[in-house]
N, C-alpha and C positions, 0 to 999 in steps of 0.2 A: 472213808467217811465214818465218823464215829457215831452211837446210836442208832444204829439200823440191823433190823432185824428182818433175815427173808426166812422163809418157808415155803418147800416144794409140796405143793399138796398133791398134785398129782402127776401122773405122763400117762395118756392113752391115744392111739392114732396117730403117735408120732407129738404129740402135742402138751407140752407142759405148761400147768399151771402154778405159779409163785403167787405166794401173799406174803408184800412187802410190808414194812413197818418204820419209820423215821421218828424218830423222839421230836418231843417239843421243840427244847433249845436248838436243835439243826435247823427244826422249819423255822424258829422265829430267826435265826441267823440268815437264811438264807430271805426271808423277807425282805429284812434289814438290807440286805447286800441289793434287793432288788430295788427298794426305795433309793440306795443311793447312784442306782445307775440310773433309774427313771429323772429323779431329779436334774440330770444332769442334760434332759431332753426336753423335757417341757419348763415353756415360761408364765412362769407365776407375776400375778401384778402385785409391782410391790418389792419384788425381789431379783437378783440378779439371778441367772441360770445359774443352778447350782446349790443357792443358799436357802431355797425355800425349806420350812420346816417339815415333817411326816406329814403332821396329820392335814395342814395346808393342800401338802401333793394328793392327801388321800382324798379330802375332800373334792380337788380338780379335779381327779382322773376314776375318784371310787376305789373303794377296798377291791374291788374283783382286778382291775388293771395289776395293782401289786400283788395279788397274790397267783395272777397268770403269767407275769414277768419270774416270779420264785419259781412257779413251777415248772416254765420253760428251761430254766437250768437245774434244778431239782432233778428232774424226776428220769432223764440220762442217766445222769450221775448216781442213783440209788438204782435204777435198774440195771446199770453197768456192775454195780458192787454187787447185787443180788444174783446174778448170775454167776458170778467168779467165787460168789459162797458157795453157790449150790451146785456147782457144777456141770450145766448143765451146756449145749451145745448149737444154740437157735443156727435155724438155717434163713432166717426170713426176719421182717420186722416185726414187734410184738404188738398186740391189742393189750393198752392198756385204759385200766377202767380205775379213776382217784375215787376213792369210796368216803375218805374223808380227810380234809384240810385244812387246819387253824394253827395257828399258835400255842393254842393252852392245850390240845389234844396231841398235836403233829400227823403225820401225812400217814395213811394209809390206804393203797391202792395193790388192783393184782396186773397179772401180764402174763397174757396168754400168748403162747411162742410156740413154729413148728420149730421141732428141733432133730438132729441128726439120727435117722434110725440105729437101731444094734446092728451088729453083723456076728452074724456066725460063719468062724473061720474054719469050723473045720479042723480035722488034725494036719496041719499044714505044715508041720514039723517033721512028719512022716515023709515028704515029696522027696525024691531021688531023683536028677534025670544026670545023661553024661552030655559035656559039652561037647560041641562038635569038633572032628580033627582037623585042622586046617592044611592044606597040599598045595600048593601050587605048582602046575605041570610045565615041560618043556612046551605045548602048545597054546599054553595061556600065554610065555614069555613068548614066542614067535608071533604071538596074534600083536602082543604092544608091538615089536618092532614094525611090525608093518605099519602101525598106525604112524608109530614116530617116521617111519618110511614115506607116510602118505604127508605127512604135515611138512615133509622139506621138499614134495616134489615139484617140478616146475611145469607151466606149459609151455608149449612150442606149437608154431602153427603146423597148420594142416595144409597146402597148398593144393592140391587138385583130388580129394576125395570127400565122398558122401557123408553128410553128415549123418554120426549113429551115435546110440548108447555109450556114456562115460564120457563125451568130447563135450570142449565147452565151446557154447557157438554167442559171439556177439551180433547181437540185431539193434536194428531198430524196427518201432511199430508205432502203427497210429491208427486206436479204435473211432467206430463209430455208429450208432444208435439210430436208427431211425432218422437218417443225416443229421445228427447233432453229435460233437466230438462225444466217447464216452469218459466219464468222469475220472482225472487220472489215468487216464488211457494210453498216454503218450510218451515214449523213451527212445534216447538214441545211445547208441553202443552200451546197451544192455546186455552184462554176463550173467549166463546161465549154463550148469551141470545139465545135459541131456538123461533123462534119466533118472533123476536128485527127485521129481515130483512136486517139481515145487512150480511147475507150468501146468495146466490146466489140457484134459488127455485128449480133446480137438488141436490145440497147438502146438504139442510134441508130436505127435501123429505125422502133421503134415508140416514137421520142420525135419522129422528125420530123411533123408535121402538128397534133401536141398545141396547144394554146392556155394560156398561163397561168392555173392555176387549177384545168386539169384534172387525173385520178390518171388511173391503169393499172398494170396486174398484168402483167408480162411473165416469162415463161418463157425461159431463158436455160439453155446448156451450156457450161461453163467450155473454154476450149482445153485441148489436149492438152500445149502450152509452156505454162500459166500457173503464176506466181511458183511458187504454194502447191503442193506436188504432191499433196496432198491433197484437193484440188479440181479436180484435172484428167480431164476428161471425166465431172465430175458434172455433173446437173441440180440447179437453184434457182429461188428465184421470188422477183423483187424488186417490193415496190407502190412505186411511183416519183410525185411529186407535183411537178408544173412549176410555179414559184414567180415564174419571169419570164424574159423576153427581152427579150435586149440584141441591138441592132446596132452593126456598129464604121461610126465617121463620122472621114473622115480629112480631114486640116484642107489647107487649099488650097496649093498651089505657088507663092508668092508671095516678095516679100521680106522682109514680116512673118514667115511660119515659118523662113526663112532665121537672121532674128536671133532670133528665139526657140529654135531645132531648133540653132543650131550656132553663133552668136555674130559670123558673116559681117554686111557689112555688108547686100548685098543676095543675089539667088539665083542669080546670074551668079559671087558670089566664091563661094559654096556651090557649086558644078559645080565651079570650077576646083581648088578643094581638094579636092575630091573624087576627080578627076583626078587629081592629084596624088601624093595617097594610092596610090589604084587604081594607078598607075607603079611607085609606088614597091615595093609588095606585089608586082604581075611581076614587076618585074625583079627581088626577092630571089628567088623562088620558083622564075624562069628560071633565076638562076645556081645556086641549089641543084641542079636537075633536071640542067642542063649537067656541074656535079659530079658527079653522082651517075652518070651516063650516062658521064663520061670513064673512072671508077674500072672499072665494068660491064665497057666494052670493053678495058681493060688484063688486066682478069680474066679474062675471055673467050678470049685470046690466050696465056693465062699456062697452061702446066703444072707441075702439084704434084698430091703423092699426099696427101691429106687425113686427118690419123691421128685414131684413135679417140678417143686421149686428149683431145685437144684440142676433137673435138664432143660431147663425154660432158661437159667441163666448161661447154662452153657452154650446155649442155641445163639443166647444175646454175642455171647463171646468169638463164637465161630462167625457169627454177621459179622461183625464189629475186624476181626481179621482180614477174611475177603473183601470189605473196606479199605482196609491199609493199603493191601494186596493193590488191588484196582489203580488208585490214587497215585502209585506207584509206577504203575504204567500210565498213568495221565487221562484214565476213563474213571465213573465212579458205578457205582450199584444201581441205580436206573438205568443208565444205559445198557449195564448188564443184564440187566433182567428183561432189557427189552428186544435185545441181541440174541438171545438165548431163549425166548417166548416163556420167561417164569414170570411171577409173581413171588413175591415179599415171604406170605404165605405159602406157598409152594418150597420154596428155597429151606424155610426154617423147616419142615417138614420132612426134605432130605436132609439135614443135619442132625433129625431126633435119632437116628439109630446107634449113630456116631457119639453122640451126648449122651445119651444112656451107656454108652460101652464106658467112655472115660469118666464119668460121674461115679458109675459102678467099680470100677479099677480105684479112683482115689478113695473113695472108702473104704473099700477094703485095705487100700496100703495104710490107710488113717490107723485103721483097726488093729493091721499089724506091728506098726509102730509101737501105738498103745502097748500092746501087749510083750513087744520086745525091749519098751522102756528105749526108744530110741527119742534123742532132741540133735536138733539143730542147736552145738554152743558155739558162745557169740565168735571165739577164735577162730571157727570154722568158717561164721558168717563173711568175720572181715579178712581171711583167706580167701575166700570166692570175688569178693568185692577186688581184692587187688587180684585176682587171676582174670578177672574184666576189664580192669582199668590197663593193663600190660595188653590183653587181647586187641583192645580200641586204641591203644595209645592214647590216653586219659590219663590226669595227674589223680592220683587215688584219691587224695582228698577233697576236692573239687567234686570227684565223682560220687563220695559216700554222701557229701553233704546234698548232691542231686537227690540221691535215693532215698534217703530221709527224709529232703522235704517232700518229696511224692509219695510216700510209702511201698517205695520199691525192696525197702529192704524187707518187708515180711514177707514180700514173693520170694526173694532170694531165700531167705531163712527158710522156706517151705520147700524150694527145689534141691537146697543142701540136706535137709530132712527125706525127702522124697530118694535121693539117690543113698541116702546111707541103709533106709528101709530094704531098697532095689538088693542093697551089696550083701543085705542080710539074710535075704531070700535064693541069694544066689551060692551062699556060705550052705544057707540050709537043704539046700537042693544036690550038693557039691557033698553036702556029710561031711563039712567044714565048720559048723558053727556052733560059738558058743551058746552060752546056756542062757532061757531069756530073760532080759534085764541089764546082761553084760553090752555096752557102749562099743561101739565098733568107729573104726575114721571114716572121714568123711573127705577126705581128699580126691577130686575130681580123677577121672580116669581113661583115657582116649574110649571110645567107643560106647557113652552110658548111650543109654535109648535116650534120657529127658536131655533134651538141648533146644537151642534155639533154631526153629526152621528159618534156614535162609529165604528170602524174596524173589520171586520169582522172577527171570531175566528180564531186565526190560527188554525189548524188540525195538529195531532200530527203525527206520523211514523206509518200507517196504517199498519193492518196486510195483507200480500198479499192476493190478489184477490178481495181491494177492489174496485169497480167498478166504482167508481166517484174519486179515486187515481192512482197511477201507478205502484201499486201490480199487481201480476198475480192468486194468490191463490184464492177461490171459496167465495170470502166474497164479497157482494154485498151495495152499499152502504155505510154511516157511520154513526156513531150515534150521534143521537141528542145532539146535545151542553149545556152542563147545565145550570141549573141558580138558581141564589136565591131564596127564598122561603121564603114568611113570614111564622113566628115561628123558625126561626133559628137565632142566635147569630150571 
């Protein structure tokens, strides 16, 4: 915008004050510009929409409508340009106060803005640590094979012994309440791990020794955490009927499970892949931690006064996740919080310790940026955008133009910034880095600490009673969520 003049009069408490200034010819332009959208909305008698004259419209609507329509586009648009003169860093929206508005004089107004504290970094260039060694032992590799041992074993029944720990016993059951069925309470030929924890410790108790075949009536008190709150800290009574037991038989350590369990020729190339793997998983893991640990101690070192706004919005942000989160599992944030006996209040309250730490950390890396002269350029931008689009199986273009029209791309542009800052603190800690102002790449890297956290498993259709769902049967708990495994295909 031509014609405009700002001036930073002050910054104290965090808060600066601009006095902006717009020439005449801008504000009568942008009047003009206001008269012919107004026109374009109200009907004038006499006239088709659209063709009534100024002064006609001014006359219907009054000079104050036109000159509230300029200012409504106005006065963005000069505070946007006043800020990018002055340089200055608002974290919140500004107070602004129009001090004066005509045509023959032009606009003059201030705007008062909190804006981004200093930070004092510290000799931060000083920082030395050594990254850590990565080893992987022979008993790291024997612990996966067992696991990959555990994932091919099979069961086989039990025919005439007690049922104990590690056997997996099929029942049925069928609770009940104060003679009313309990809710969800009813299954037949139900698998369960004796042992696994995931049945409730009255009816492992008195399932272990059972024999298939046998029944029993066990009396059971629901936890004070289970799923249903409706059922917490009642008594029930489930008849339970053992139907069989399985033992797991796990197939031998040989070359044969080698090429069957993983595709290896023998159990020798099974180890070494395994190996391999395992390497490869520390040392991401290592340089993550080293990252994360370099960021820690810059922060550590760094003084800044932490403003409200800035942890109030993050607090919005951490809600607004556990949101997703939730919706995903198909519950939402009331019921969580009524599940868990919080309040709204209470919740955002556990997440200010958390919001101060990462508030505190991006400023400071803001700061160090600054001062290492590091930018997100755009070739790096739309490198990350196609390392997305490959990641999603997305056509890139399709996908930029997503990001664009949502302003996804200056997040992107922030986390490519964010990791090049990471890779320069980590140069500097390392007695690796150049001197500051020199540009450094910004090519993503297995193991940065900033990435995207995966979603939390959904959970499938529990079998009643389990105690962290909203079954009512004697199953406590649920079971551990699986996961990959080096030595598997």
């Amino acid at each position: 915008m031509d014609g405009l003049k700002a001036t930073l009069e002050k910054v104290e408490d965090r808060r600066a004050t601009l006095t902006v200034e717009v020439d005449a010819e801008t504000v009568a332009k942008a009047v003009d510009q206001a008269y012919r959208r107004l026109v374009r909305r109200v009907q004038i008698p006499g006239f088709r929409k659209g063709r009534a004259p100024r002064f006609l419209v001014e006359r219907h609507l009054g000079k104050a409508a036109l000159y509230e329509e300029a200012l409504d586009h106005l006065l963005p648009e000069a505070y946007s340009q006043a800020v990018a003169e002055t340089g200055i860093e608002p974290i919140d929206r500004p107070k602004l106060t129009v001090e004066a508005f005509d045509e023959e004089t032009g606009l003059r107004f201030t705007a008062e803005v909190e804006v981004k504290p200093e930070v004092d970094l510290g000799d931060y260039r000083s920082l030395r640590l050594e990254p850590p060694v990565v080893e992987v032992t022979a008993e790291q590799v024997d612990e996966e094979l067992r696991r990959l041992q555990e994932m091919h074993a099979t069961l086989v029944p039990v025919e005439d012994a007690p049922a104990e720990k590690g056997m997996t016993a099929v029942i049925d059951f069928s609770g009940t309440m104060d003679g009313q069925p309990v809710p969800n309470g009813q299954a037949e030929n139900y698998s369960v791990e004796l042992g696994s924890g995931r049945l409730l410790d009255d009816v492992e108790e008195q399932l272990l020794g059972m024999r298939p075949g046998e029944e029993k009536d066990i009396e059971v008190t629901f936890p004070d955490d289970f799923g249903d709150e409706a059922l917490r800290g009642k008594k029930a009574s489930f008849h339970i009927r053992l139907k069989e037991l399985k033992r797991k038989q796990l197939p031998e350590l040989d070359d044969e499970f080698a090429r069957e369990a993983a595709g290896t020729d023998n159990l020798q190339d099974l180890r070494q892949r395994i190996e391999k793997q395992l390497t490869e998983i520390a040392s991401q893991r290592a340089r993550s931690q080293f990252r994360n640990q370099v960021v820690e101690r810059v922060v550590e070192q760094a003084r800044v006064d932490v403003p409200d706004t800035l942890v109030n919005r993050r607090i919005d942000q951490l809600v607004e996740q556990l949101e997703d989160q939730l919706r995903r599992q198909g519950t939402d944030l009331d019921r969580f919080l009524q599940q868990t006996g919080q309040t709204r209040e209470g919740l955002r309250e556990q997440f200010r310790e958390r919001a101060v730490a990462e508030v505190r950390a991006d400023l400071v890396l803001d700061a160090v940026g600054k001062k290492e002269g590091i930018e997100a350029e755009p070739a790096e931008v739309e490198a990350e955008i196609r390392a997305i689009a490959a990641a999603y199986g997305q056509p890139y273009d399709r996908l930029r133009r997503v990001f664009a029209q949502t302003g996804y791309l200056l997040e992107i542009a922030d986390a490519v910034r964010r990791r090049k800052i990471i890779d320069r603190l980590v140069e500097i800690a390392r007695g690796q880095a150049p001197e500051a102002g020199e540009g450094v790449s910004a090519a993503p890297q297995a193991g940065d600490a900033a990435g995207e956290a995966a979603p939390p498993a959904e959970t499938s259709a529990s079998a009643p009673g389990d105690s962290q769902g909203s079954g009512a049967a004697p199953e406590a708990g649920e079971p551990e969520a699986g996961a990959s495994r080096a030595g598997a295909q």
